[in-house]
N, C-alpha and C positions, 0 to 999 in steps of 0.2 A: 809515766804511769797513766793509765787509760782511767775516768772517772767510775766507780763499781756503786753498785745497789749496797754491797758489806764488803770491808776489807778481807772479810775470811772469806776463800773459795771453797766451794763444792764440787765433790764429782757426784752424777747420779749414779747408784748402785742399782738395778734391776732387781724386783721380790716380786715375781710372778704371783707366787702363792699367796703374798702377804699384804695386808690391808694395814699399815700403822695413820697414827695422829702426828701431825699434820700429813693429809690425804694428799701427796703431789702425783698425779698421773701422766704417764709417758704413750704419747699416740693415744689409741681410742678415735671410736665414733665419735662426728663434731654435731651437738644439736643444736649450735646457735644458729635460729635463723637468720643471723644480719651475715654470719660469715660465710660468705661467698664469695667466690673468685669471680670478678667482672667481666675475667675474659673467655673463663671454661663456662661459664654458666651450671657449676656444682659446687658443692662445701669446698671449703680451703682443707687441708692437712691441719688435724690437731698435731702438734708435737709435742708440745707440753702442757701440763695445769698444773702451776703453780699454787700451790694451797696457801694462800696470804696471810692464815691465823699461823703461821711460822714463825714466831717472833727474832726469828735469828735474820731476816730477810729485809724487815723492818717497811714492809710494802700494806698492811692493813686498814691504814688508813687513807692508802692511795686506790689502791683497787680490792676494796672490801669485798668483791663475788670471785676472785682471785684472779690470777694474770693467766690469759691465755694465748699461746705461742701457736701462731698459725703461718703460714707459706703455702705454695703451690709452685710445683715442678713441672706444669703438664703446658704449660704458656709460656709468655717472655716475661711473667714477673720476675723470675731469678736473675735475669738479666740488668736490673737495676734496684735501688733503694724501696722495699715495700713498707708503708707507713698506714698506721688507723690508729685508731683512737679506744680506750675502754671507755664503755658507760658503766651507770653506778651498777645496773643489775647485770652486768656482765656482758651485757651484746657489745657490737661493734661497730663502726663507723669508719673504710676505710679512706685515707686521704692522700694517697699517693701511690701509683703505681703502675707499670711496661703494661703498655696497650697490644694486646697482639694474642692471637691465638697458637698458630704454630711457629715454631722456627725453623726456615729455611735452609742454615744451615747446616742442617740432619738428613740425611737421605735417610735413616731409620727412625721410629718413634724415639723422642728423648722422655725420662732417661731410659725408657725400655719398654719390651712389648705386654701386654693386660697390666698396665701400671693398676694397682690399687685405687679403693675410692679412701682407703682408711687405711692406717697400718694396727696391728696387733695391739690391743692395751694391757702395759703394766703395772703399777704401784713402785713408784722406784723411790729410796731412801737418798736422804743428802747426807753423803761421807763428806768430811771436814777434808782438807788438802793440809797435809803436815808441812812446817815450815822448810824442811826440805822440799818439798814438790811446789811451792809456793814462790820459795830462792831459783827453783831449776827453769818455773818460767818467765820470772824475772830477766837473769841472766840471758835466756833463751829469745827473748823482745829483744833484748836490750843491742842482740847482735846478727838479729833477722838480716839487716843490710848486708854483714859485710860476711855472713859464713860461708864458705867456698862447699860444703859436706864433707871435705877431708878431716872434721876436729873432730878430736874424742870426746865422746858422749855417754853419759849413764844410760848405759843399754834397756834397765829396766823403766826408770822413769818415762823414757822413750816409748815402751811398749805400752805402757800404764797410758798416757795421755795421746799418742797420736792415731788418731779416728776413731779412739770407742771413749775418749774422754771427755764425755757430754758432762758441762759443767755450767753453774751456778755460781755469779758473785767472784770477787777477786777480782785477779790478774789474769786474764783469759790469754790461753795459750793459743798463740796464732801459729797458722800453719804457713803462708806468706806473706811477706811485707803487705803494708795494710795502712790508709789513708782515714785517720781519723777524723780526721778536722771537717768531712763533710756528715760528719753524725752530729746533726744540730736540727732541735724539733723545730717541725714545718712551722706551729703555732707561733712560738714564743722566741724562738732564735736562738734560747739557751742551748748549752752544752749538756748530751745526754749521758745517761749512766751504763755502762755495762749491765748487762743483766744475765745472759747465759748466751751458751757456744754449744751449736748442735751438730755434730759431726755424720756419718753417711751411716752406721751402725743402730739395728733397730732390730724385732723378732721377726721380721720378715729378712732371709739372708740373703735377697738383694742389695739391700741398704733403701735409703731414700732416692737416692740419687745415683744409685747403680755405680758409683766413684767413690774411694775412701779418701782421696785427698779434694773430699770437698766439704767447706766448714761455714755453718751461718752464725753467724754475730748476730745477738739480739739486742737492743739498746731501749730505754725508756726513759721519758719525761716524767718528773713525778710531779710536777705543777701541771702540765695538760691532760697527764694521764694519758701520753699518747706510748707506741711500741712502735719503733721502727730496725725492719731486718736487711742484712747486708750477704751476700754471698763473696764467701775469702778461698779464691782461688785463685788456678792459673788465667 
C-alpha cells in the first residue's frame, strides 16, 4: 500500500456550471507570481486547486491558502521528479527540477503544436470511490508486475478509471509499474503521501499531454509542506 493524504479515494467529477463549498478547481489561469517554470520562462500549468477547508482531505492545517497542483509539458520538467514547496499564503518555492528547454528527441513540438498557456477552468466535485472501485485498484497494484493483458477484467471499472479517472486520496490507480521508494521529500527524507493522480483528460480535447496513457502522481510532505510530481509512463 502506497502512503495517502485519506484512506478514502476520490474521483473528480466535472460541474462546468456549478460553483459548490469546498471550491476545488480544475485548470484555470495560474496567478501566482512565484509559479514559474525556470525553463520556459511562463506560469507553470495550474491542474488542480485543492480547496483545503475540505475537512475530508485533512490538509487545512498544512496548506491553509489551499494546495496547488502545477507541472509544465513544454520543457524537460516531465522528464524527471518536479518538487517546490507551499508557503503559508500560497506562493511557491520550487526545489527540484530537469533543466532544459527543448527536447531533442522530437522532431515535432512536444506535446503538440499552439500548446496552451492555461487549460479551460472547471469546479469539479470529489465522488467518493465505492469499495468496489477501491478493491479493483487494489487488486490491480497488487499485480501491475505480473499481468500478461490476456486476464479478465471489469470492463466498466476499466472505462471508469483509465485516463479520465483524475483522483484524490486513496490507493491511486496506476497505469504502469511504478518505483515508489524514490518519493522521499528533498527536505526531510521522510516518506511522502499520495495526494492525487492526474491523467491526459481535461476541456480542452487534446488532453494535457496529447497521450491518454500518460499519468502524474502527485505526492506531499505534510511536515515541509513540500509537493513533489512524478510522470507514470512508458
Amino acid at each position: 500500500m502506497i502512503p495517502t493524504i485519506s484512506q478514502q479515494g476520490y474521483l473528480l467529477k466535472f460541474q462546468p456550471a456549478k460553483r459548490n463549498h469546498p471550491s476545488h478547481i480544475f485548470c484555470g489561469e495560474n496567478h501566482c507570481r512565484d509559479a514559474w517554470c525556470p525553463n520556459c520562462n511562463k506560469p507553470l500549468l495550474r491542474l488542480l486547486q485543492l480547496d483545503t477547508s475540505d475537512t475530508r482531505l485533512g490538509l487545512s492545517d498544512v496548506f491553509p491558502a489551499g494546495l496547488p497542483l502545477y507541472y509544465c509539458w513544454t520543457c524537460t520538467i516531465y522528464k524527471d521528479l518536479f518538487c517546490y514547496q507551499v508557503n503559508a499564503e500560497g506562493t511557491i518555492s520550487i526545489l527540484r527540477y530537469r533543466q532544459g528547454l527543448y527536447d531533442y528527441e522530437y522532431e515535432i513540438p512536444y506535446p503538440y503544436d499552439d500548446y496552451p498557456a492555461f487549460f479551460p477552468e472547471t469546479a469539479v466535485e470529489l465522488v467518493p470511490l465505492t469499495q468496489k472501485e477501491q478493491a479493483f485498484i487494489y487488486e490491480m497494484n497488487a499485480t501491475i508486475d505480473t499481468r500478461t493483458g490476456t486476464e479478465p477484467l471489469d470492463e466498466e471499472l476499466c472505462d471508469k478509471l483509465y485516463g479520465t479517472g483524475h483522483q484524490v486520496g486513496g490507493e491511486p490507480f496506476l497505469i504502469f509499474p511504478w518505483n515508489y521508494e524514490e518519493m522521499r521529500c528533498p527536505l526531510c527524507r521522510k516518506e511522502l503521501r499520495f495526494c492525487a493522480s492526474i491523467w491526459n483528460e481535461c476541456l480542452d480535447e487534446r488532453g494535457f499531454a496529447g497521450d491518454e496513457w500518460v499519468q502524474h502522481l502527485f505526492f506531499v510532505c505534510l511536515d515541509c509542506h513540500v509537493v513533489m510530481a512524478d510522470e507514470n509512463t512508458t
